[in-house]
N, C-alpha and C positions, 0 to 999 in steps of 0.2 A: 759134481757135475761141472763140467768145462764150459765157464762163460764164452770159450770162442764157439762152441754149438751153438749158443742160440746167437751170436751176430751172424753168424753165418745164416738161422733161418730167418732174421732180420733182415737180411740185406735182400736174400731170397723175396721176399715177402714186398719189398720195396721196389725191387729189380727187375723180375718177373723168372728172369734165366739161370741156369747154375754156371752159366760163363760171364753171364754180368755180375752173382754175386761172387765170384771168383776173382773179376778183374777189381774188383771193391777191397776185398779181403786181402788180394795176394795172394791168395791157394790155387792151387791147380783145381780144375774142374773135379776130377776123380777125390781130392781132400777134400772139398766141399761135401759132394755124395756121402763119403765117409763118416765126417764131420757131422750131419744131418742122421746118418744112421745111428750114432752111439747116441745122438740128442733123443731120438725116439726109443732107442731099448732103455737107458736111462729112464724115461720117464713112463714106458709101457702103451704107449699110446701113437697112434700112424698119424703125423703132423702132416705129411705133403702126399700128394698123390697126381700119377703124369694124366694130364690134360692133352687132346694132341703129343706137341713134343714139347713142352714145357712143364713145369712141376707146378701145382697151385695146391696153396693150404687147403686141409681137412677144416671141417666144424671142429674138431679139437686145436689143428693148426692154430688158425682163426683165434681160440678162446685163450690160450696160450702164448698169444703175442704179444697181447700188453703188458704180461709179467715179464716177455724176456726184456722188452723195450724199456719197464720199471729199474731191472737189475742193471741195466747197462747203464742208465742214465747214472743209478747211483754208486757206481762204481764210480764212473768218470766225476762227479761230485766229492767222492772218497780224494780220489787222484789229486783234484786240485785243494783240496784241503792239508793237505800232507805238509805244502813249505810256504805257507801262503804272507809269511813273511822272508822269502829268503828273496835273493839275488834273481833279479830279472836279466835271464841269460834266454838264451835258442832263439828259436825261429816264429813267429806268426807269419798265418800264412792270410790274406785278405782278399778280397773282391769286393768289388759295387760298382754302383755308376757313376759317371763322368763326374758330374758335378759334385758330389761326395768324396769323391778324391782329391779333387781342385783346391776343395774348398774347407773338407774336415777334415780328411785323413792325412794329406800333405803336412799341414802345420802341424798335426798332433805324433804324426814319427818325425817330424823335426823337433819336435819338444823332447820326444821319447829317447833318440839319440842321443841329446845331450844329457838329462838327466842318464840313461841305463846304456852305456856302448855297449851291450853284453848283447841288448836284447836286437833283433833283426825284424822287421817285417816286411812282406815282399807284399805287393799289389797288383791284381789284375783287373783291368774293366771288364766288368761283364753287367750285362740286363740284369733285373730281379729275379724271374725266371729260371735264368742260368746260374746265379748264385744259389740258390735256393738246391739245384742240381749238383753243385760243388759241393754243399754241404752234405748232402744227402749220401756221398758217395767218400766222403771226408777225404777231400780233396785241397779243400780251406779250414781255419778255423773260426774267420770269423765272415761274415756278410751283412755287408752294407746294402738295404733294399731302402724301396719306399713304394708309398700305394698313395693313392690321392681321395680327400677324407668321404669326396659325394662317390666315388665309386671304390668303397673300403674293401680287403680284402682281411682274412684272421690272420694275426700274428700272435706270436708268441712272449709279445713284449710288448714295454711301454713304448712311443715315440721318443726318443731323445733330441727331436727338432722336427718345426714345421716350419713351413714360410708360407702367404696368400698367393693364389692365382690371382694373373694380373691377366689382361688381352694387349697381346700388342698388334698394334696397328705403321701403318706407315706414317711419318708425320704431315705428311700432304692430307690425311683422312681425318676432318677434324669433329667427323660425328658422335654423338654420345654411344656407349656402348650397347646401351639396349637399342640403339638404331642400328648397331654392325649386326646385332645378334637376330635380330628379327628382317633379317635381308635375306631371302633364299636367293640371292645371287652374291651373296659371302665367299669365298672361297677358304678353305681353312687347309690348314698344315697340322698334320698328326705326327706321332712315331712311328717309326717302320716297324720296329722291334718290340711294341707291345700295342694292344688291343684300348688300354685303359684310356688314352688319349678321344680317341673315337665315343668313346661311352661316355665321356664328361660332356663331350663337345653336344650329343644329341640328348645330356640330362637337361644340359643348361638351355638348351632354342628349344626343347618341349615348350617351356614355359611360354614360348612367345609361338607354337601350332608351326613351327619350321622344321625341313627336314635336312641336314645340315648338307652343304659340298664339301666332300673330301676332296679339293684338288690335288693335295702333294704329302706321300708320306716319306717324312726324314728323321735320319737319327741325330745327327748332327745339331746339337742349338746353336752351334754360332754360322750354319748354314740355312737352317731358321729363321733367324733375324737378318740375314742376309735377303732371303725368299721376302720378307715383308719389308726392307727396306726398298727394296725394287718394284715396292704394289704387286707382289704375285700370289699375296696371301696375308689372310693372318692369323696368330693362335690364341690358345691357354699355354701361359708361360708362366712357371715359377719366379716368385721376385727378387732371387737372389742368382737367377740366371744371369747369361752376358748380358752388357747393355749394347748400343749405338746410337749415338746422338740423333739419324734420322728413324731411328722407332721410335712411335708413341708406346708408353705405358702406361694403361687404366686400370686402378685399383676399382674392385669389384664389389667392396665391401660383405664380401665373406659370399655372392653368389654363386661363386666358381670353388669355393671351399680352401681348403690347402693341399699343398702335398708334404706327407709327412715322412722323416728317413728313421729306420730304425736298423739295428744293431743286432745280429742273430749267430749264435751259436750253434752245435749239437746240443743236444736236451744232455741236461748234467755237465758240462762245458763253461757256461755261462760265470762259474767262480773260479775257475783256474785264474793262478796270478796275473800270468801275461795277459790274457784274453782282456779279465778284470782292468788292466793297466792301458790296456789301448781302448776301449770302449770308453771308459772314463776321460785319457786325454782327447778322443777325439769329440765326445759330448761336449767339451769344453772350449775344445777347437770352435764348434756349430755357433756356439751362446757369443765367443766372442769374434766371432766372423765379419769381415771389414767389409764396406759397400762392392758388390758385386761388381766386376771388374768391364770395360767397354771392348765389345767384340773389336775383331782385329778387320776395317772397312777394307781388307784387300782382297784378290778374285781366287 
């Protein structure tokens, strides 16, 4: 049996389309079809069946797809056990957010560099979300995510770093912070690009019978700290974000929880050399990470 059948009803399965698992694969649509046909005479049994105009697995599809997602995983686990002392050469490919790259991933290909010039890693920012997307369509090989701990999401690994949610405020605002929080004329700053911000912000003023104001959602944190140095807002900020000397920063003492970054693979990926070699230096990078650096006060 040809392990490229069953990625291909993997990707299917993940995709929804035979042109999306196509663009995944590299196969032409009509390979795919093909591909999918010898996986079912192979095995005697009708895995997919057209829905409208798209294909969706059988109850057999279905019960069949953990084992193929099994074999694959351990293939790729085989792969990277093969040289798992040999020379750190090629390419890793990464993603995550701003501040993961800033802050871990930078120093740790600059470590990487000079210990392995063989090895290359290239980086792109992207959301959690989107990374999560990259990998799925193995596009990356590794992703840098984080979720925040009072509004957790499943991962598939440990955290390799957290930091406390802190509020910042303007420094003209010298109220305690359960007096910002329990202010339904608060105005608060979110992120544009995920939902998770919003969800911390109405766990935490539950407590005090508030329904929060979203006034302004931005991606940008050092346009954030901007937004509150000018009193136009203020948030839940990670404490190893930018600073500026006119934000306040109130430790919260674990109310606001943390946000944690973790380190994601493909299933069975996770011990390849290189992977292995960047996860590790940039872990490292997190532990000994310098005081977060003062946004830059210009327009």
């Amino acid at each position: 049996m040809d392990l490229r059948w069953m990625r291909v009803l993997v990707e299917l399965a993940d995709h929804g389309t035979l042109r999306a698992a196509a663009d995944v694969t590299g196969y032409s649509t009509s390979a795919v079809s093909q591909q999918l046909a010898a996986l079912q005479r192979s095995l005697g049994a009708v895995l997919v069946e057209p829905v409208g105009r798209t294909l969706a697995l059988t109850p057999a599809g279905r019960a069949f797809l953990p084992h193929a997602r099994t074999l694959l995983a351990t293939l790729d686990t085989a792969r990277g056990d093969l040289t798992p002392q040999g020379p750190l050469t090629g390419r890793v490919r990464l993603a995550g957010y701003a501040t993961s790259l800033a802050r871990h991933v930078i120093p740790a290909v600059t470590t990487l560099r000079e210990q392995h010039p063989g090895l290359t890693v290239t980086m792109a920012e992207r959301e959690p979300a989107e990374v999560r997307e990259l990998l799925d369509r193995d596009e990356i090989d590794i992703g840098v995510v984080y979720d925040l701990s009072l509004v957790p999401r499943t991962m598939p690994t440990t955290a390799y770093h957290q930091v406390p949610m802190e509020l910042a405020v303007a420094t003209g605002d010298d109220r305690p912070a359960e007096e910002i929080f329990a202010d339904p004329a608060t105005d608060w700053i979110t992120n544009s690009r995920s939902s998770d911000d919003d969800r911390l912000i109405h766990h935490v003023t539950a407590r005090y019978d508030i329904s929060p104001r979203i006034a302004h959602h931005v991606d940008s944190l050092d346009l954030v700290v901007h937004l509150i140095a000018a009193g136009l807002g203020t948030a839940l900020v990670a404490a190893d974000g930018p600073r500026r000397p006119d934000v306040r920063y109130l430790p919260l003492g674990g109310l606001a929880g943390t946000r944690r970054s973790y380190a994601l693979t493909r299933p069975g990926r996770e011990t390849w050399h290189a992977n292995t070699a960047v996860i590790n230096a940039l872990t490292a990078a997190a532990r000994n990470a310098a005081p977060p650096p003062t946004a830059c006060s210009c327009t």
